[in-house]
VEXLOBA-708706 format. One line per 2 residues: for each residue x, y, z of C-alpha. Coordinates in pm, 1 decimal, always signed. Layout:
REM VEXLOBA-708706
X:Y:Z  ...
REM end
This chain:
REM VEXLOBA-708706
+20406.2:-2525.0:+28188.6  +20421.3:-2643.0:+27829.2
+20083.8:-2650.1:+27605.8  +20133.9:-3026.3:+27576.2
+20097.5:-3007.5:+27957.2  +19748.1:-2812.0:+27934.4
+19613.6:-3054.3:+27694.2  +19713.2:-3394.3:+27899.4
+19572.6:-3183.5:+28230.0  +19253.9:-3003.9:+28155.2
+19241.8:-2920.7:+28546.2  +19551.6:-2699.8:+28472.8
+19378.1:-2518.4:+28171.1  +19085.5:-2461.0:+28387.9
+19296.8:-2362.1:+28683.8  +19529.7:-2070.2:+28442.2
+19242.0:-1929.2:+28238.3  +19099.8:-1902.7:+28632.8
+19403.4:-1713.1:+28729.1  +19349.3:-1494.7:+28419.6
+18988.0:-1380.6:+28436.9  +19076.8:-1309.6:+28817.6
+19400.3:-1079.1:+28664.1  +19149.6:-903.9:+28436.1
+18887.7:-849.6:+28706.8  +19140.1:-725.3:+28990.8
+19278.0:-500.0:+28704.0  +18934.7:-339.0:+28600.1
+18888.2:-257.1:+28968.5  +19190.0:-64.6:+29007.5
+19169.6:+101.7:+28665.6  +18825.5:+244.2:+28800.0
+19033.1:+384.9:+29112.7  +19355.9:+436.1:+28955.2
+19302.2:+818.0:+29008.0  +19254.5:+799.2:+29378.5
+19427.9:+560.8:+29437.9  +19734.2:+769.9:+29288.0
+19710.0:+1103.1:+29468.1  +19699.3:+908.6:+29820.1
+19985.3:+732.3:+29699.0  +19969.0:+491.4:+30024.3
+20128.9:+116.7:+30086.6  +19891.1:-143.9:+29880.4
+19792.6:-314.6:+30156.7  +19424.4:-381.9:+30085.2
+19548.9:-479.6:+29706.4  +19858.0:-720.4:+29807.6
+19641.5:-880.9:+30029.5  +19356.8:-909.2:+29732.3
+19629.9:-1071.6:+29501.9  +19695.8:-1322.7:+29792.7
+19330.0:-1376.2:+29807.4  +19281.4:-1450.5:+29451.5
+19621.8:-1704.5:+29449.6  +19800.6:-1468.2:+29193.8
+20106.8:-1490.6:+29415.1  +20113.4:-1824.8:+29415.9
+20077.0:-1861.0:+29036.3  +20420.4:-1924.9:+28950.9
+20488.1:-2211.1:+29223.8  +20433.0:-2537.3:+29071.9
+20090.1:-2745.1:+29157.6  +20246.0:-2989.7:+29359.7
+20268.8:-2759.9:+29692.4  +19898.0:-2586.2:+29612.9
+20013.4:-2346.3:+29339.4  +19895.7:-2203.8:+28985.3
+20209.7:-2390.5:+28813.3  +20216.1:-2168.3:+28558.4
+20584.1:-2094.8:+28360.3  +20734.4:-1730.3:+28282.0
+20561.4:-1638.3:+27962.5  +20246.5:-1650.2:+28134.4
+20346.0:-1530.3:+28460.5  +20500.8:-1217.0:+28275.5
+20131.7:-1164.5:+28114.2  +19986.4:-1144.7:+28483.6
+20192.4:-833.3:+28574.2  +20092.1:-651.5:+28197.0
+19752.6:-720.1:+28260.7  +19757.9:-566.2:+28624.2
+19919.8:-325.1:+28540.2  +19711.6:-166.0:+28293.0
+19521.8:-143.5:+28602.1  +19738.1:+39.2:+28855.7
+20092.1:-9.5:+28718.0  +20289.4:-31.3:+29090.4
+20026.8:-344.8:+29161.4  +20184.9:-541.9:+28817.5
+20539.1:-379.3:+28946.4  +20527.3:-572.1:+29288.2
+20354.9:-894.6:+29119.6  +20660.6:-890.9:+28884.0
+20899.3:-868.8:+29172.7  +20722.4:-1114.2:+29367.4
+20735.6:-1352.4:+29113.7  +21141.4:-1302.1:+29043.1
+21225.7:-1285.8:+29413.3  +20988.4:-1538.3:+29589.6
+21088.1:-1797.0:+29216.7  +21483.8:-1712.2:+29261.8
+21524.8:-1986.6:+29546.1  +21463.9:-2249.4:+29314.4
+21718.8:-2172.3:+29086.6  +21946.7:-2037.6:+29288.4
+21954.3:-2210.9:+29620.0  +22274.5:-2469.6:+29635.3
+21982.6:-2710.8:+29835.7  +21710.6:-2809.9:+29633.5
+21518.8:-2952.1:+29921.1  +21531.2:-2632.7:+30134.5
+21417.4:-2413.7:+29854.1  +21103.4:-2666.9:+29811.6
+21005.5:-2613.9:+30181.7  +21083.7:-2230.9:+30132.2
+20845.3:-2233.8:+29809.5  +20555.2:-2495.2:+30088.8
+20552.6:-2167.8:+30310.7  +20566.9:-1944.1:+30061.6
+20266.8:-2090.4:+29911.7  +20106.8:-2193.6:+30240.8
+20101.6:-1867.2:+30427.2  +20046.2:-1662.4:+30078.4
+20353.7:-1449.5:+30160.5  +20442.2:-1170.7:+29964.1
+20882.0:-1160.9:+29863.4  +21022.4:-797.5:+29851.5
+21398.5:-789.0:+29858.6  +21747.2:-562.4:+29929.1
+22005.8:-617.1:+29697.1  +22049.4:-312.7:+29502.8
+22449.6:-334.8:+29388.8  +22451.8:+18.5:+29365.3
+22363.0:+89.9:+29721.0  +22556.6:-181.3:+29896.4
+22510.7:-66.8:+30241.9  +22445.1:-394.2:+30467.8
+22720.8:-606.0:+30687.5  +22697.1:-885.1:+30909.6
+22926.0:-973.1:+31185.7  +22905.1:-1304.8:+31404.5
+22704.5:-1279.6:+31769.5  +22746.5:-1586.3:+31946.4
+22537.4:-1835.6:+31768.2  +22393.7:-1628.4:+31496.3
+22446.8:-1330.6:+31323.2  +22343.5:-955.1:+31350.4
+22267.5:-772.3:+31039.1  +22288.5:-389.3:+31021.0
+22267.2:-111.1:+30776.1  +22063.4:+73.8:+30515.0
+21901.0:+36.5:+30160.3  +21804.2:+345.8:+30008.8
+21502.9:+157.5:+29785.2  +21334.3:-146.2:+29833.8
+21027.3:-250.2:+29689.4  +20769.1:-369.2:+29828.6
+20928.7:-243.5:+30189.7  +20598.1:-251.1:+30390.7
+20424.5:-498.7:+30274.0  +20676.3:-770.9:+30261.2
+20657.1:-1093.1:+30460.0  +21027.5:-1242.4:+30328.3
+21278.3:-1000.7:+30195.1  +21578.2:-1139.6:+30003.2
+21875.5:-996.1:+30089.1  +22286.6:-957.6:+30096.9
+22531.0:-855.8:+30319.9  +22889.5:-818.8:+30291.2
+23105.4:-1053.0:+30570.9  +23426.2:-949.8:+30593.2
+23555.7:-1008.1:+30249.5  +23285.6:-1237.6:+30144.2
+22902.5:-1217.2:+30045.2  +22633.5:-1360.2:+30273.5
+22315.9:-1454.7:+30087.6  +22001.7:-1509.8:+30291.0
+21643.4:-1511.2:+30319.8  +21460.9:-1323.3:+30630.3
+21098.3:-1286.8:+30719.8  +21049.6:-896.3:+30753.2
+20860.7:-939.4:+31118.0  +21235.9:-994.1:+31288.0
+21334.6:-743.6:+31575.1  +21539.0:-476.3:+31377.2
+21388.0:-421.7:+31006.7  +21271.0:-91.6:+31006.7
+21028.4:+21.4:+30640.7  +21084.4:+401.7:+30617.8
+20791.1:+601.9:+30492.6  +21040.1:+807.1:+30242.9
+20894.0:+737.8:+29924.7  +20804.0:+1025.0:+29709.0
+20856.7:+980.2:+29357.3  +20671.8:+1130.6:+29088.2
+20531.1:+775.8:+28992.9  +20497.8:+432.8:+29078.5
+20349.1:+588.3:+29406.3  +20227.8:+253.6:+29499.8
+20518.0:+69.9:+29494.9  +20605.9:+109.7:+29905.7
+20978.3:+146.8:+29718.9  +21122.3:+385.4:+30002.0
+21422.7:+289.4:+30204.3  +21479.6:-4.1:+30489.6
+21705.6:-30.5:+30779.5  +21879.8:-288.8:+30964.7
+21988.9:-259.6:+31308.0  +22100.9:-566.8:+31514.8
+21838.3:-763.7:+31318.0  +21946.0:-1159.6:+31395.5
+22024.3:-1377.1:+31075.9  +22055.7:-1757.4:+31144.4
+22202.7:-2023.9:+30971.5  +21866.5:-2170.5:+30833.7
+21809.3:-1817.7:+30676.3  +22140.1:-1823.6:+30442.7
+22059.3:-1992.4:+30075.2  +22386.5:-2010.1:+29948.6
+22719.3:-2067.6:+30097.4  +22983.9:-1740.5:+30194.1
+23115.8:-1688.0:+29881.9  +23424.0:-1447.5:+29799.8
+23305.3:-1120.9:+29652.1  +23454.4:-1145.8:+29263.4
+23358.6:-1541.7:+29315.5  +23138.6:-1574.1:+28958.8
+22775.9:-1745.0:+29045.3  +22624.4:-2032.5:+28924.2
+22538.4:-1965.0:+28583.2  +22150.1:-2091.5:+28642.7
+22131.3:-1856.3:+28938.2  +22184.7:-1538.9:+28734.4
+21848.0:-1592.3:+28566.2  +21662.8:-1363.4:+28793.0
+21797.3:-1040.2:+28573.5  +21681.8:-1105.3:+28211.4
+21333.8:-1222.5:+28435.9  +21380.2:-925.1:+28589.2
+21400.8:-713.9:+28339.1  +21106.7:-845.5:+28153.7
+20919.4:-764.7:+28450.8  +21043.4:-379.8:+28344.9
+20904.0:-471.8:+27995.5  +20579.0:-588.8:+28076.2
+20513.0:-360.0:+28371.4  +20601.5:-100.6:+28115.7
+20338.1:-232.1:+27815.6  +20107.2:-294.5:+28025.3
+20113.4:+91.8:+28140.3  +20062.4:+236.1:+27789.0
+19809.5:-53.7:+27741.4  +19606.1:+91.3:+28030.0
+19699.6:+477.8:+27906.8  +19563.6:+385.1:+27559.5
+19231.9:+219.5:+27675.9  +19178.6:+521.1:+27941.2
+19209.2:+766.3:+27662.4  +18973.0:+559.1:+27428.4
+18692.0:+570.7:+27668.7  +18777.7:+928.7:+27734.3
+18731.0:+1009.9:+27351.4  +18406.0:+843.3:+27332.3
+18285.9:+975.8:+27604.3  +18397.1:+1353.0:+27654.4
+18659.8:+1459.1:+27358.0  +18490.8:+1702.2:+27152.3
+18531.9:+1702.9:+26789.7  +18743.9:+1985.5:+26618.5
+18589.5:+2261.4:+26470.8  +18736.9:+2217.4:+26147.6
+18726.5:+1841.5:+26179.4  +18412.7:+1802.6:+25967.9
+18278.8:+1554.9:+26164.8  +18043.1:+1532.0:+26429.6
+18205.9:+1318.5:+26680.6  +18560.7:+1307.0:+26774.7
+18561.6:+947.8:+26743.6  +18522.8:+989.1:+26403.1
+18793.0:+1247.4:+26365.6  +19062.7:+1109.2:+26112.9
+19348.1:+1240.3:+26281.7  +19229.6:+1060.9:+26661.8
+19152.4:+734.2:+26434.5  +19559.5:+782.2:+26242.7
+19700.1:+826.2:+26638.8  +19509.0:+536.8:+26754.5
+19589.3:+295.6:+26518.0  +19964.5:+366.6:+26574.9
+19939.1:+331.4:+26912.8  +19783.6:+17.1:+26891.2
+19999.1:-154.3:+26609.3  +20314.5:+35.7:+26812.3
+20211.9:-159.1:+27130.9  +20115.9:-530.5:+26962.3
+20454.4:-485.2:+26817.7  +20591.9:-439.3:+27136.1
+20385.6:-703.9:+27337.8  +20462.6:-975.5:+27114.0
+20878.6:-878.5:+27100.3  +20822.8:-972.6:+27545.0
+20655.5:-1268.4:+27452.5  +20906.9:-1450.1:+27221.1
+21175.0:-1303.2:+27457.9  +21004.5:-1473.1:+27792.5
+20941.1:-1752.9:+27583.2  +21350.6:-1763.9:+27513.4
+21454.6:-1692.5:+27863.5  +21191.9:-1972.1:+28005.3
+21337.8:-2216.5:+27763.6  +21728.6:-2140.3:+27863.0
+21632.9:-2152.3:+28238.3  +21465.8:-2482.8:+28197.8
+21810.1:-2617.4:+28121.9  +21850.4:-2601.1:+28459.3
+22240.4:-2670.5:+28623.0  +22308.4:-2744.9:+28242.5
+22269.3:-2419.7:+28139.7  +22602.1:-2229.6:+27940.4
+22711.7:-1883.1:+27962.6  +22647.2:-1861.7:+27646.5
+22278.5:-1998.2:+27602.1  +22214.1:-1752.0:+27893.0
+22344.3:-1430.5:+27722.1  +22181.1:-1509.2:+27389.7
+21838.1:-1575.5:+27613.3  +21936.7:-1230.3:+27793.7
+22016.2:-1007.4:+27465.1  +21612.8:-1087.1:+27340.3
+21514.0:-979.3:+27695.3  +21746.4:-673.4:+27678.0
+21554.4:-587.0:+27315.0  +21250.0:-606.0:+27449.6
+21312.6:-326.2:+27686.9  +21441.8:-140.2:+27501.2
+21157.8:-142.6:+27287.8  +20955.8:-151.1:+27550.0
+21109.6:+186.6:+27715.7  +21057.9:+407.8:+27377.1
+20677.6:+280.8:+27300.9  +20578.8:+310.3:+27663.7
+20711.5:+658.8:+27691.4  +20581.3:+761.2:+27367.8
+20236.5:+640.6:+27386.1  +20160.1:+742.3:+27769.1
+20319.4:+1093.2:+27650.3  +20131.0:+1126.9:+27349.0
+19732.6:+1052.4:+27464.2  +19638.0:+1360.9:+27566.5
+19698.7:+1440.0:+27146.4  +19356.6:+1249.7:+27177.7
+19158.7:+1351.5:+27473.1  +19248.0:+1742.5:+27487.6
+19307.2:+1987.2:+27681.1  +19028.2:+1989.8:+27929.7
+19197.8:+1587.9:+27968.5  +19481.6:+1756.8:+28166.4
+19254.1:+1859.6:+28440.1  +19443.5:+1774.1:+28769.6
+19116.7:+1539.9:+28853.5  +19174.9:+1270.7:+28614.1
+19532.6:+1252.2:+28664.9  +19590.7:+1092.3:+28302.0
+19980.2:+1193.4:+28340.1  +19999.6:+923.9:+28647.2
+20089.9:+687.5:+28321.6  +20399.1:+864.0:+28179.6
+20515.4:+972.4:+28525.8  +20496.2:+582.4:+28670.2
+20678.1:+496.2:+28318.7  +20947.5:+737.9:+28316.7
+21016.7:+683.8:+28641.5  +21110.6:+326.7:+28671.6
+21271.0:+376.4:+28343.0  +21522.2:+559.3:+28481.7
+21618.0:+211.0:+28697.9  +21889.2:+177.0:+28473.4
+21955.3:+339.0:+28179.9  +21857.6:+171.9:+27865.7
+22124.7:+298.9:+27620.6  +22338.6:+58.8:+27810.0
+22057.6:-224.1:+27706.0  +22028.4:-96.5:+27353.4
+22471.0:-59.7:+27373.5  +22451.1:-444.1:+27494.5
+22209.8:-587.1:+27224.2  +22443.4:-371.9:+26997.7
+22763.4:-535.3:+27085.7  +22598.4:-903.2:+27080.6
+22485.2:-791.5:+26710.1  +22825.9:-683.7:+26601.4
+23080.6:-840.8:+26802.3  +22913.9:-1140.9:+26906.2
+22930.8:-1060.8:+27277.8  +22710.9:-1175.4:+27547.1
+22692.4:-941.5:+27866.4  +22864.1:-1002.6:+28149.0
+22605.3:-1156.8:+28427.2  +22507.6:-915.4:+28700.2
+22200.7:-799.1:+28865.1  +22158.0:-555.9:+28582.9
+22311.0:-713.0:+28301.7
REM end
C-alpha cells in the first residue's frame, strides 16, 4: 500500500492507524508482564490468539479477502513495535507475516494461493513453518493416492501454536514443496525448547511420522534439488531477515524505555554525582542520548531497506537477479547494523539503572539474552562479508534461504 493509496481511500488510513494503536496497546500489555511472562517461558497461546483477535495477522493480506492490506514497510513496523513488548510475540508476527505472505509470490498458481490467503484470513490462522536448510531431515515417499511424510526438524517456530506449517521434503532426488495444516494425524510439537531467550517463541523441534500430504497441499511443482527458483519466490529471505532487524530494534527499543522508567523511578543518584536525582546525572543523560540517536539511526537504515525490498518484490515475475540482490544487500546492512546496536544497547542499560537493577525479579537481562540468541541464527560476519563483496566487487549474493 502506497501513500497515494491512503489518500484516494481514507477507509484504509483509518483501518492502518487502527491496526497501529491496537500494536501499541497489545505491546504495553506485554511490556507490563514481560517479566513473568519470561520466567514461565510457556507457548503464547493466550497472546497468538489476542493478535488474531485484534486482525494483526491478517494485516498484510490485501483488503479484498477481509484483510489490513497493508505493504512490508509497515508490516515490518508491527513486529518492532510488539516487540518492544515481549520480543518472541514481534518474532512470530514477523514469521507469520513471511510464511503465511510467501504463497503469493511463490506459488506457480496464482488462483490457489488467493484461496490459501481467503482461509488464511477467514479462519485467522497462524503460519509457522519447517524448512531449515541446515537441518534437512524430512522425506516423502508415495502411499497409494497420497503421500506420507516422515522425519524431524530440530527448530521450528511457532511449533505449537501453528495452524499451517510450510514445509519441504526431499523425494527421491527432487524437492517437494507443500503447505499442511498442523492438526493432520502425525505432526508431533516437542516441548524441547530451552534457550536462554526468545523463551516465547514455541521454537523447539517437530516430528513427522506417516503424516499424509496430498496433492492439493503441494505449491510448487517437484523440482530437481540444484533446480534455481523463481527469482520472485526467493523474496521471503531479505523479508526475512528484516524480520531479524526489526525484531531486533524493537528489543533494545523496549530495553531502553524499561530502563528509562527504571531511572526515574528507582536509580539513585551517585554520590559524587552532584545532583539530586539520577535523572539528572550527566553521565545517565550522555548514555541515553546515544542510545537513542544509536537506535533512530538504526530504525530508519530498516525502513529505507523494507522500503527497497517492497519496491523490487512489487516487480513481481519481472523481477531480475540483479534488482533482487541490490534490494537484498540494503536488507543485509540493516542487520548488520541492527545486530551490533541491539546487542550493545540491551547490554549496556544496566550502566543506567544499577546494580540493585540486576535483581533476578526484574529480569532486565531477558533483552540481551532474547537478542543474542536469535543473533546467533546465522552469523552476521557473513552479512557484513556479503554487503562487503557487493561494495567492492559488485557482487550480489547467491539466493538461498539465508542469503
Amino acid at each position: 500500500m502506497t501513500a497515494l493509496h491512503l489518500l484516494k481511500d481514507p477507509n484504509l488510513h483509518d483501518d492502518r492507524a487502527k491496526l497501529f494503536a491496537k500494536a501499541e496497546a497489545i505491546s504495553a500489555d506485554l511490556a507490563r508482564r514481560g517479566a513473568a511472562l519470561d520466567a514461565e517461558g510457556k507457548p503464547p497461546k493466550a497472546e497468538i490468539e489476542q493478535l488474531k483477535k485484534e486482525g494483526l495477522l491478517s494485516a498484510l493480506h490485501p483488503v479484498e479477502i477481509g484483510g489490513g492490506g497493508l505493504d512490508w514497510v509497515d508490516g515490518l513496523r508491527l513486529v518492532r513495535i510488539l516487540a518492544r513488548g515481549e520480543s518472541s510475540i514481534g518474532q512470530l508476527l514477523g514469521y507469520h507475516f513471511v510464511n503465511s505472505q510467501y504463497i503469493y509470490w511463490a506459488a506457480e498458481d496464482p488462483d490457489k494461493a488467493w484461496d490459501l490467503g481467503v482461509e488464511t484470513v477467514a479462519k485467522t490462522l497462524y503460519w509457522g513453518a519447517a524448512v531449515n536448510p541446515r537441518d534437512p531431515g524430512l522425506t516423502l515417499r508415495k502411499e497409494g493416492e497420497h503421500y506420507l511424510l516422515n522425519g524431524r526438524k530440530t527448530f521450528s517456530t511457532g511449533a505449537r501454536v501453528s495452524d499451517r506449517i510450510n514445509a519441504n521434503a526431499a523425494f527421491g532426488d527432487q524437492v517437494a514443496n507443500f503447505v499442511l495444516p498442523t492438526d493432520r494425524p502425525g505432526y508431533i510439537a516437542n516441548d524441547d525448547w530451552d534457550n536462554i531467550g526468545q523463551r516465547l517463541s514455541d521454537s523447539g523441534s517437530v516430528e513427522f511420522r506417516d503424516s499424509p500430504v496430498y496433492e492439493s497441499d503441494f505449491i510448487l511443482p517437484f523440482a530437481d534439488k540444484d533446480a534455481p527458483p523463481a527469482v520472485q519466490a526467493t523474496f521471503n529471505t531479505p523479508l526475512i531477515q528484516l524480520v531479524f532487524v526489526n525484531f531486533y530494534l524493537g528489543t533494545a527499543e523496549g530495553a531502553l524505555d524499561a530502563a528509562i522508567d527504571y531511572v526515574r523511578t528507582t536509580t539513585r543518584p551517585w554520590l559524587t554525582s552532584g545532583v539530586e536525582k539520577a535523572s539528572e546525572d550527566p553521565y545517565i543523560l550522555e548514555r541515553i542520548g546515544e542510545f537513542r540517536a544509536a537506535l533512530k539511526a538504526s530504525v530508519a537504515l530498516a525502513d529505507a531497506a523494507a522500503t527497497a525490498v517492497q519496491s523490487a518484490l512489487a516487480r513481481g515475475r519481472g523481477v531480475t537477479d540483479r534488482e533482487r540482490g541490490e534490494a537484498a544487500i540494503e536488507a543485509y546492512a540493516a542487520k548488520v547494523n541492527a545486530t551490533h546496536v541491539a546487542l550493545d544497547v540491551t547490554a549496556r542499560i544496566f550502566e543506567l539503572t544499577g546494580a540493585r537493577s540486576t535483581a533476578s525479579h526484574y529480569r532486565f537481562d531477558r533483552y540481551w539474552r532474547n537478542v543474542r540468541t536469535h543473533t546467533l541464527h546465522d552469523p552476521v560476519f557473513y552479512k557484513a562479508r556479503e554487503v562487503g563483496d557487493f561494495t567492492l566487487n559488485g557482487r550480489v549474493p547467491e539466493p538461498s534461504l539465508y542469503s
